[in-house]
N, CA, C and O atoms as a Tinker XYZ file with bonds, in Angstrom:
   376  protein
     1  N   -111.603000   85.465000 -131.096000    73     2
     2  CA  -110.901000   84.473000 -131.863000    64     1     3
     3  C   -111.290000   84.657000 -133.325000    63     2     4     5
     4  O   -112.331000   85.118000 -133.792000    81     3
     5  N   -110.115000   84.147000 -133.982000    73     3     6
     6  CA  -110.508000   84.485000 -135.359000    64     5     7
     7  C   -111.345000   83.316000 -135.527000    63     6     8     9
     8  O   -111.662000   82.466000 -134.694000    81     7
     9  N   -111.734000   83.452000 -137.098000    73     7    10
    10  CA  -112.286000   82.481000 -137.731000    64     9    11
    11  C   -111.489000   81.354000 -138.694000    63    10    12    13
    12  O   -111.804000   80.213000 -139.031000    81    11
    13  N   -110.506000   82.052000 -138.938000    73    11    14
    14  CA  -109.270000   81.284000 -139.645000    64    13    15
    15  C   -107.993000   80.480000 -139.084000    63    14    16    17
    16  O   -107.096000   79.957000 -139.745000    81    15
    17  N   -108.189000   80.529000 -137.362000    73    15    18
    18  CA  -107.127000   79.579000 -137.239000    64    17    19
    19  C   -107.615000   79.038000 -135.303000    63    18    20    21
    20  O   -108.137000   79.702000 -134.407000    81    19
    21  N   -107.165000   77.685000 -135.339000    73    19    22
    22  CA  -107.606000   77.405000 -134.004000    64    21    23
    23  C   -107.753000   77.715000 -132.628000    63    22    24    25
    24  O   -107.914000   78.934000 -132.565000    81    23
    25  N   -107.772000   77.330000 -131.760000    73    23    26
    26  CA  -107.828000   78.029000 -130.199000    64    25    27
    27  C   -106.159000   77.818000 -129.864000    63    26    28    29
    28  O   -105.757000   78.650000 -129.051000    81    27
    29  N   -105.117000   76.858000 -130.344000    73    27    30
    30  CA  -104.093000   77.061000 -129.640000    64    29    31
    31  C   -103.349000   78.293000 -130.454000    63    30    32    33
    32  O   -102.752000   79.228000 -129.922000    81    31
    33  N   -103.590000   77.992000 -132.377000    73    31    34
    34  CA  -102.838000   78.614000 -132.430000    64    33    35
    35  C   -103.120000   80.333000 -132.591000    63    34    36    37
    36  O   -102.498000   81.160000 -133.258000    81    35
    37  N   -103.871000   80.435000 -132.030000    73    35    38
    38  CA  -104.621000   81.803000 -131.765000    64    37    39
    39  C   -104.103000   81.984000 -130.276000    63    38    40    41
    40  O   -104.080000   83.169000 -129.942000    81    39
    41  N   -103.738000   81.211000 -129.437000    73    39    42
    42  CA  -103.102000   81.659000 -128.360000    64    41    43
    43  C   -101.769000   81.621000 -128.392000    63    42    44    45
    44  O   -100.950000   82.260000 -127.731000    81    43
    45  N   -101.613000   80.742000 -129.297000    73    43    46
    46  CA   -99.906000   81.020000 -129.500000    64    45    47
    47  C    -99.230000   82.512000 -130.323000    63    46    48    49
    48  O    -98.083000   82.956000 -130.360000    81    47
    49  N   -100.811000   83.103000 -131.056000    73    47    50
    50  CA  -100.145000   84.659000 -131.490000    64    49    51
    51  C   -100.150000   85.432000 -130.675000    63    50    52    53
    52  O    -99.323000   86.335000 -130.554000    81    51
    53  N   -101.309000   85.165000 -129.798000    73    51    54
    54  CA  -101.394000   86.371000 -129.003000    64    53    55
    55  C   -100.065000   86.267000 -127.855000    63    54    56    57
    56  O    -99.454000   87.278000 -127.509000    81    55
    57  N    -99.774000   85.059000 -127.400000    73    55    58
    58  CA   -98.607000   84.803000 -126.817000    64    57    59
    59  C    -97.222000   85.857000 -127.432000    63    58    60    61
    60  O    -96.590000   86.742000 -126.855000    81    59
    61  N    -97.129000   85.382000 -128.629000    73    59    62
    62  CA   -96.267000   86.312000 -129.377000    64    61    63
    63  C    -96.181000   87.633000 -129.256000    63    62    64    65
    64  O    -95.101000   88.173000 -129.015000    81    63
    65  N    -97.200000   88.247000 -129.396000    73    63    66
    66  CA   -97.760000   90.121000 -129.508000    64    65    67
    67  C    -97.552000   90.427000 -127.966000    63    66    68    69
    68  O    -97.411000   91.573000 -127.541000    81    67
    69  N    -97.545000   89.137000 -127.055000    73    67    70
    70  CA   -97.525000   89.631000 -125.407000    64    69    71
    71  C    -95.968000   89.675000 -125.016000    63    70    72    73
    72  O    -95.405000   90.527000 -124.328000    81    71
    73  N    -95.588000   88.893000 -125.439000    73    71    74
    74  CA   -94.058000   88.093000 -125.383000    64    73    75
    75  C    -93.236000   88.185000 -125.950000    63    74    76    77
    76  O    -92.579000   87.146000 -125.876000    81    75
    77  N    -92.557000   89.286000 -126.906000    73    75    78
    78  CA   -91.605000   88.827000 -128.178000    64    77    79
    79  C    -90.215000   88.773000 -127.221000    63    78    80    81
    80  O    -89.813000   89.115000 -126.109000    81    79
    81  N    -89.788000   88.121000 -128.411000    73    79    82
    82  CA   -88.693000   87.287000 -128.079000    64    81    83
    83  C    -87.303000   88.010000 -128.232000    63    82    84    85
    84  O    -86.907000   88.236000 -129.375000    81    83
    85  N    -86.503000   88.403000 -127.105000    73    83    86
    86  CA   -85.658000   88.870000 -126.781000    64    85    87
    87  C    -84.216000   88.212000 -126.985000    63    86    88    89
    88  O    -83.914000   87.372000 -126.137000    81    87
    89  N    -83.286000   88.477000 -127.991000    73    87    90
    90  CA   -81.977000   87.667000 -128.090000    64    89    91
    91  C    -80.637000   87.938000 -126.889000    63    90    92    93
    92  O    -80.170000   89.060000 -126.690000    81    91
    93  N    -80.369000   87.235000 -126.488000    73    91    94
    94  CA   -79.081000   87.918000 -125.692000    64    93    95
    95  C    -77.808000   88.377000 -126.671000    63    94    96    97
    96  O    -77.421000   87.856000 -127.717000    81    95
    97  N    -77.392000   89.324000 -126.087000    73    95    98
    98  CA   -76.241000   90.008000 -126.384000    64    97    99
    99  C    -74.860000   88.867000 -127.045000    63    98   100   101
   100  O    -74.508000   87.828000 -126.485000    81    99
   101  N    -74.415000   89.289000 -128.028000    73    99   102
   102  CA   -72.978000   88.328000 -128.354000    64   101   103
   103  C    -71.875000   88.362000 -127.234000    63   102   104   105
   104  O    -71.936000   89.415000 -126.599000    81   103
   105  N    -71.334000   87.896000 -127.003000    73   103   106
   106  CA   -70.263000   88.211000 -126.735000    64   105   107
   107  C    -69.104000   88.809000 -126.656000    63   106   108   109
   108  O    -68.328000   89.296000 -125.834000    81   107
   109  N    -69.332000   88.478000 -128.593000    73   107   110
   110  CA   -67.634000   89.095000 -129.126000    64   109   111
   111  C    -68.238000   90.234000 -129.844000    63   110   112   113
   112  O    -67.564000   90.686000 -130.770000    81   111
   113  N    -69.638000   90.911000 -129.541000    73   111   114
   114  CA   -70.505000   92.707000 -129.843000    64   113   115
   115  C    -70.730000   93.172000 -128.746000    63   114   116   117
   116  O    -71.247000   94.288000 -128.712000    81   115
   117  N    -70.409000   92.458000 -127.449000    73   115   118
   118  CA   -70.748000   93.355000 -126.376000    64   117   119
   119  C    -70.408000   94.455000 -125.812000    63   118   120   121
   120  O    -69.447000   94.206000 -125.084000    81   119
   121  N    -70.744000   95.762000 -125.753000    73   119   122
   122  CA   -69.585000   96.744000 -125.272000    64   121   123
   123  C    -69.055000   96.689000 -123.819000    63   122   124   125
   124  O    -68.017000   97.204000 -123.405000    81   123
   125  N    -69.879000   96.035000 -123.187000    73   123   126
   126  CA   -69.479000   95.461000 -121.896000    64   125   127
   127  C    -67.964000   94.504000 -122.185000    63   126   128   129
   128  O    -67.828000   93.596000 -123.004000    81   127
   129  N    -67.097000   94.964000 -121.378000    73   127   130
   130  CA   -65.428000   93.967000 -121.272000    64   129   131
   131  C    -65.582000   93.004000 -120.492000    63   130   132   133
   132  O    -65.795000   93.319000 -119.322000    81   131
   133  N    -65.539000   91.589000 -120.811000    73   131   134
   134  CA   -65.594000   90.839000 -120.115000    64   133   135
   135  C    -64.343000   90.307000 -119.942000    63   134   136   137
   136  O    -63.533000   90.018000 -120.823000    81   135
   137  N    -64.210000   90.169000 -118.490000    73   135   138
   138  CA   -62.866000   90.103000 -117.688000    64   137   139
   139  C    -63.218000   88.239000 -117.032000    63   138   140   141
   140  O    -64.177000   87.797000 -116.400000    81   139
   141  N    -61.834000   87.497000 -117.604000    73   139   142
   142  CA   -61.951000   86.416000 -117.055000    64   141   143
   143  C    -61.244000   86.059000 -115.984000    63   142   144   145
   144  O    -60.059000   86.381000 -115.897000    81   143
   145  N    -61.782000   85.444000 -115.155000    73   143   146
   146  CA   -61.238000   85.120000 -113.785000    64   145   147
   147  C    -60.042000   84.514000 -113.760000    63   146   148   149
   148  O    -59.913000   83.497000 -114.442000    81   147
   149  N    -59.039000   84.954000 -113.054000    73   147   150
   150  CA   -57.840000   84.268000 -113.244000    64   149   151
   151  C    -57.872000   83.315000 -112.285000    63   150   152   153
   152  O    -58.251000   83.405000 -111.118000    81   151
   153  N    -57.190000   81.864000 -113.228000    73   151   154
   154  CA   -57.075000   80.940000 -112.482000    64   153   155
   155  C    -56.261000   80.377000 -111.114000    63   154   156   157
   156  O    -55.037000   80.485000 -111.179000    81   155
   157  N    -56.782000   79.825000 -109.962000    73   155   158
   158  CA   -56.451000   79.814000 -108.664000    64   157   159
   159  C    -55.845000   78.154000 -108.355000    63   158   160   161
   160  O    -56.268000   77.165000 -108.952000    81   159
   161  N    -54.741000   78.131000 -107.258000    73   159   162
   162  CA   -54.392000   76.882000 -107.345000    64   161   163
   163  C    -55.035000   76.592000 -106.109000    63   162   164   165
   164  O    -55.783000   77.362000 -105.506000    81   163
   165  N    -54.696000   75.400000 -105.747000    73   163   166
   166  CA   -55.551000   74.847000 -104.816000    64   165   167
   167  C    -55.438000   75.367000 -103.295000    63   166   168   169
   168  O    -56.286000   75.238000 -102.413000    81   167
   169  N    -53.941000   76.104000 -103.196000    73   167   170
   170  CA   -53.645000   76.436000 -101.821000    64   169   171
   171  C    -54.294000   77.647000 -101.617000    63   170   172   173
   172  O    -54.889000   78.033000 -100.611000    81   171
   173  N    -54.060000   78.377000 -103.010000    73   171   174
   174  CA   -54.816000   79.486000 -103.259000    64   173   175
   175  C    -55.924000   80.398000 -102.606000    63   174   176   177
   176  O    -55.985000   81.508000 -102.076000    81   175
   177  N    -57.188000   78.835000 -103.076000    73   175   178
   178  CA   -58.567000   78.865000 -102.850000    64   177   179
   179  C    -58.506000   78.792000 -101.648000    63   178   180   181
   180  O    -58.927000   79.813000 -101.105000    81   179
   181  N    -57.921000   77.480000 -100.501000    73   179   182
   182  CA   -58.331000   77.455000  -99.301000    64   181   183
   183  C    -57.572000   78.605000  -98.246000    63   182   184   185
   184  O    -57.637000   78.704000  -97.021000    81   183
   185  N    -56.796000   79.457000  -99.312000    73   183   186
   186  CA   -56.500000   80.505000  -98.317000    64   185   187
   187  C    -56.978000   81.352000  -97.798000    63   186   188   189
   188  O    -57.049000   81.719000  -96.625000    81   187
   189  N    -57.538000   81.897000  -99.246000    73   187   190
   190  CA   -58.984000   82.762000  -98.888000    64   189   191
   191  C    -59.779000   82.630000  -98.723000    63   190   192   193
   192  O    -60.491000   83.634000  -98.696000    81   191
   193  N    -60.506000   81.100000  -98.421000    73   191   194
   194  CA   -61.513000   80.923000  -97.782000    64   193   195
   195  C    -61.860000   80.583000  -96.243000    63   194   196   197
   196  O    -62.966000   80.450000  -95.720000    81   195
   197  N    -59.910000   80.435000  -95.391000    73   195   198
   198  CA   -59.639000   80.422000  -94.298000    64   197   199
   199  C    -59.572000   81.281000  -93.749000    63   198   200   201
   200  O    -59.869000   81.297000  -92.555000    81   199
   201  N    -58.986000   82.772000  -94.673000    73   199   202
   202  CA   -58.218000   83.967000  -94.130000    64   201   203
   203  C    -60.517000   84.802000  -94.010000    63   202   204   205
   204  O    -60.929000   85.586000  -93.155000    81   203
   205  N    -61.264000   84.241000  -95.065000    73   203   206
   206  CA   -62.777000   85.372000  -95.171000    64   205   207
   207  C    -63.416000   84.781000  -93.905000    63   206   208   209
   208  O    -64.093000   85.542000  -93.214000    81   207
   209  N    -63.265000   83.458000  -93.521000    73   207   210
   210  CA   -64.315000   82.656000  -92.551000    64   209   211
   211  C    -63.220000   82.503000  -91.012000    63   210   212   213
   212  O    -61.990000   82.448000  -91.008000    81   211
   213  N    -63.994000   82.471000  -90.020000    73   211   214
   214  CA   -63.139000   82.342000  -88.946000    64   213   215
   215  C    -62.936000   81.122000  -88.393000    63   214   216   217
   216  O    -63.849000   80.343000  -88.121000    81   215
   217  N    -61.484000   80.866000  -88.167000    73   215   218
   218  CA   -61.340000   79.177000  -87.817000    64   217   219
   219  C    -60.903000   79.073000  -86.778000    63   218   220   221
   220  O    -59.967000   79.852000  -86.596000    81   219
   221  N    -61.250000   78.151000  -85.555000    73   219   222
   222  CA   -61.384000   77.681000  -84.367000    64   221   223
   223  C    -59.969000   76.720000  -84.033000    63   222   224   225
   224  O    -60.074000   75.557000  -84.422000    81   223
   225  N    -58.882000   77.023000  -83.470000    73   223   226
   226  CA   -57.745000   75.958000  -82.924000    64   225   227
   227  C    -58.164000   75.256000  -81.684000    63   226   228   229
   228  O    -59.279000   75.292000  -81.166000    81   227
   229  N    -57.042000   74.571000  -81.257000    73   227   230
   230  CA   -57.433000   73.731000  -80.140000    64   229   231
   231  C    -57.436000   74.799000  -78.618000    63   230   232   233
   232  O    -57.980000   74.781000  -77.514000    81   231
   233  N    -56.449000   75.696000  -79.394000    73   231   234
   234  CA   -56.783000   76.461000  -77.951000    64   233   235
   235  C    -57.715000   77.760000  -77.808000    63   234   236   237
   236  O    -57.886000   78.398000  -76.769000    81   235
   237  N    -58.286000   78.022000  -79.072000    73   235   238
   238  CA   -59.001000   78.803000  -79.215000    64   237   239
   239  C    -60.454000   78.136000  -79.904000    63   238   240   241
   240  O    -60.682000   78.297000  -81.103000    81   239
   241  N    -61.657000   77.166000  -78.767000    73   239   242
   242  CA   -62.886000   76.810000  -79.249000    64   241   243
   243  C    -64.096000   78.344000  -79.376000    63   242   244   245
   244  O    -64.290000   79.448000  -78.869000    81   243
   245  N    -64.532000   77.592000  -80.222000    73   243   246
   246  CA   -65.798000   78.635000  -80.207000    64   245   247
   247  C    -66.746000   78.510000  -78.869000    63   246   248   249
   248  O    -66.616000   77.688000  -77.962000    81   247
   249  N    -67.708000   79.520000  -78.988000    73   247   250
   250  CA   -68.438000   79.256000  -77.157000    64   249   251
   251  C    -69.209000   78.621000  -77.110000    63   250   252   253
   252  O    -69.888000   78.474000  -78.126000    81   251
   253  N    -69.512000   77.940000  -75.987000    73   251   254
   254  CA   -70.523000   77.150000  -76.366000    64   253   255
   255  C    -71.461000   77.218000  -75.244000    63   254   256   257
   256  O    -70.888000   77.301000  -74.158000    81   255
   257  N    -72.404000   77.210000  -75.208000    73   255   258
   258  CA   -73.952000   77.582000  -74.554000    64   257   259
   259  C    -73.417000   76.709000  -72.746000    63   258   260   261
   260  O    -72.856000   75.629000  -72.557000    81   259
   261  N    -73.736000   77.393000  -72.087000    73   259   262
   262  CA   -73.987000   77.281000  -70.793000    64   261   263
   263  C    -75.465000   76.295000  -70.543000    63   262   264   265
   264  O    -76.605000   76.431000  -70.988000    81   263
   265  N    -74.685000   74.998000  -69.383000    73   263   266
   266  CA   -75.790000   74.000000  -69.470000    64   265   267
   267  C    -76.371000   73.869000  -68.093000    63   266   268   269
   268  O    -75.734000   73.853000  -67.040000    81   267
   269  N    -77.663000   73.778000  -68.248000    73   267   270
   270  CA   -78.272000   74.698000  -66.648000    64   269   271
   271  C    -78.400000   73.225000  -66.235000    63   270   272   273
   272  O    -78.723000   73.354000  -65.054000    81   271
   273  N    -78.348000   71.931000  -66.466000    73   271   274
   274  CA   -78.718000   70.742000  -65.925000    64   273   275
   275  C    -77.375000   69.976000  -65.640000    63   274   276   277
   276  O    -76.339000   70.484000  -66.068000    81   275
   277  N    -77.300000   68.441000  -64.742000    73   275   278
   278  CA   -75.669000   68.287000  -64.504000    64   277   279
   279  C    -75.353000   66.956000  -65.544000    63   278   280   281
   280  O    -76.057000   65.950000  -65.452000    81   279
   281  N    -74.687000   67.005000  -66.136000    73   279   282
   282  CA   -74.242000   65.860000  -67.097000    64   281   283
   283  C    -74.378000   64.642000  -66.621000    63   282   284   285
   284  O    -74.055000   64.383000  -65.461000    81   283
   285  N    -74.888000   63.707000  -67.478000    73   283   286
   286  CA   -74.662000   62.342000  -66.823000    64   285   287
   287  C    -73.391000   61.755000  -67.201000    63   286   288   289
   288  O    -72.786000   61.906000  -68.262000    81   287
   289  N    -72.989000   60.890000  -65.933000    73   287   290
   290  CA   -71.617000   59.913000  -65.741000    64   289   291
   291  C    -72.417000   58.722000  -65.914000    63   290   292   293
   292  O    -73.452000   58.647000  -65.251000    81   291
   293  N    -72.144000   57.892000  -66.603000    73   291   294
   294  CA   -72.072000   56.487000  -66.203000    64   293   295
   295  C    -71.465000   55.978000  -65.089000    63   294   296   297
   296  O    -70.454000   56.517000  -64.638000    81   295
   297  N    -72.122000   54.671000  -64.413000    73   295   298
   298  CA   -72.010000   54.336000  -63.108000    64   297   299
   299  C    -72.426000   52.816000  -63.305000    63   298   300   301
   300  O    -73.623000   52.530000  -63.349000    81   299
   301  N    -71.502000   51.895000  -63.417000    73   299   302
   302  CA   -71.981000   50.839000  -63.494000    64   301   303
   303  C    -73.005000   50.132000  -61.884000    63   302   304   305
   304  O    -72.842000   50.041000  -60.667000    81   303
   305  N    -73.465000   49.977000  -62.347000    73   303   306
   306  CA   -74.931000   49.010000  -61.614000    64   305   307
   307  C    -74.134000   47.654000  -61.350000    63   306   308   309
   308  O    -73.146000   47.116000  -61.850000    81   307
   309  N    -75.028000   47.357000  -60.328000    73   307   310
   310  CA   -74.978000   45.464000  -60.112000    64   309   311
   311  C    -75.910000   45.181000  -61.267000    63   310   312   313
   312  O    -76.820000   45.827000  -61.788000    81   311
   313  N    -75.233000   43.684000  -61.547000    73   311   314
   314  CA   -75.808000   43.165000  -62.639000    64   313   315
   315  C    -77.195000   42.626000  -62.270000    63   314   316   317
   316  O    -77.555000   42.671000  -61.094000    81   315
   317  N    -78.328000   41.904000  -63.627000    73   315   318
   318  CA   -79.512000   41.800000  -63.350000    64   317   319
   319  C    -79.471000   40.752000  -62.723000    63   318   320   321
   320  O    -78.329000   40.418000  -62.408000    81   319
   321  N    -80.633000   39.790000  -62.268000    73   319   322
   322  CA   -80.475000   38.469000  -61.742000    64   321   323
   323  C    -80.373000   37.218000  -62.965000    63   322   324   325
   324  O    -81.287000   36.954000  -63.745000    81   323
   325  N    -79.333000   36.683000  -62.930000    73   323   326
   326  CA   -79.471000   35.817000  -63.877000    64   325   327
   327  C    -78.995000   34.152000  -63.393000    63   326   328   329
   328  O    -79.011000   33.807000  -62.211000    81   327
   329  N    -78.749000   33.599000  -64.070000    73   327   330
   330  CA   -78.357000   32.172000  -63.678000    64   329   331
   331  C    -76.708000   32.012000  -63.658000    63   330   332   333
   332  O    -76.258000   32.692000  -64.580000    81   331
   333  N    -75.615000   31.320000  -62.895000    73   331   334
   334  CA   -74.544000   31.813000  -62.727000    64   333   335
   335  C    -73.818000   31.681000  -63.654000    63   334   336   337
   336  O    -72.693000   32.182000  -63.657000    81   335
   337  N    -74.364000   30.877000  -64.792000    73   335   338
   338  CA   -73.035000   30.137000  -66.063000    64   337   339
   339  C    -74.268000   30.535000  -66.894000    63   338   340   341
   340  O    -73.897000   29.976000  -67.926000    81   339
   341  N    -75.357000   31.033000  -67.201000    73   339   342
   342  CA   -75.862000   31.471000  -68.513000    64   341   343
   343  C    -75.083000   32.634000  -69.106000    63   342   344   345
   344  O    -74.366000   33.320000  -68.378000    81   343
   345  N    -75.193000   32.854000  -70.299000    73   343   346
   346  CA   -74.708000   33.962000  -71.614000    64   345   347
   347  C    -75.504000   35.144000  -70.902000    63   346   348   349
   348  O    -76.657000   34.800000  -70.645000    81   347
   349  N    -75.210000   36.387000  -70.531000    73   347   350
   350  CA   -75.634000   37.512000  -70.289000    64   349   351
   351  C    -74.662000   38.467000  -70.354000    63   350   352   353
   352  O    -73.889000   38.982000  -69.547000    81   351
   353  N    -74.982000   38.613000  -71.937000    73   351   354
   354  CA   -73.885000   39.896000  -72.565000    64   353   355
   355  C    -74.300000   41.157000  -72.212000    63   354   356   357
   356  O    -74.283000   41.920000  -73.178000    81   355
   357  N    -74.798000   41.837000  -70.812000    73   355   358
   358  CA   -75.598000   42.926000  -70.602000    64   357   359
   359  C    -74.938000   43.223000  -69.289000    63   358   360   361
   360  O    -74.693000   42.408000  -68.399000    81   359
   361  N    -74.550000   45.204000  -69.303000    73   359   362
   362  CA   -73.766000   45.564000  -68.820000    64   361   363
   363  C    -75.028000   46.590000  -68.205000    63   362   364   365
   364  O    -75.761000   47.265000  -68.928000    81   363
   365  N    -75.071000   46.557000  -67.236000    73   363   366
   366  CA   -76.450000   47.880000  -66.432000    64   365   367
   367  C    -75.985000   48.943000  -65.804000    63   366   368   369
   368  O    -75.286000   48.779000  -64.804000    81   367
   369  N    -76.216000   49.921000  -66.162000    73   367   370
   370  CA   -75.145000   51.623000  -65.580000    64   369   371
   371  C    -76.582000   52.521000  -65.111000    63   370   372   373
   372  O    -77.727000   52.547000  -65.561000    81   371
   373  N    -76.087000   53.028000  -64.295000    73   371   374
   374  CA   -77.409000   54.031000  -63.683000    64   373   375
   375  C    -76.798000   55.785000  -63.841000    63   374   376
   376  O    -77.514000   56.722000  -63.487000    81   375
């Protein structure tokens, strides 16, 4: 460290001498042609993003995994024991 200037800004030169500072390119000096995207309408976009990705109809589902266990049905149950005119909003399925 020098003797003439502090600890940051003695790290802020050496920062500099490690780091210099790089401008980006203009635009309107670039020899690179920059080509602008031509604009797309809306049917456009979802065409080609229907026609790149694959889409599933009703008669054509995607597959779906084989299930080694048996589905449950609902099966309504006898109801619980309750009193004959009490409120028992409860429906019991096995």
């Amino acid at each position: 460290m020098s003797p003439g200037c502090s600890h940051l800004q003695c790290q802020e030169k050496e920062f500099d001498l490690l780091h210099p500072s790089v401008t980006a390119p203009d635009a309107h000096t670039s020899e690179v042609p920059i080509e602008a995207p031509e604009p797309m309408t809306l049917s456009q976009a979802i065409s080609t993003v229907t026609s790149a990705t694959q889409v599933y109809s009703e008669d054509q589902l995607p597959p779906s995994l084989p299930i080694s266990f048996q589905r449950w049905e609902p099966k309504r149950s006898t109801d619980a024991p309750h009193a004959e005119y009490s409120y028992f909003p409860m429906r019991l399925y096995q």
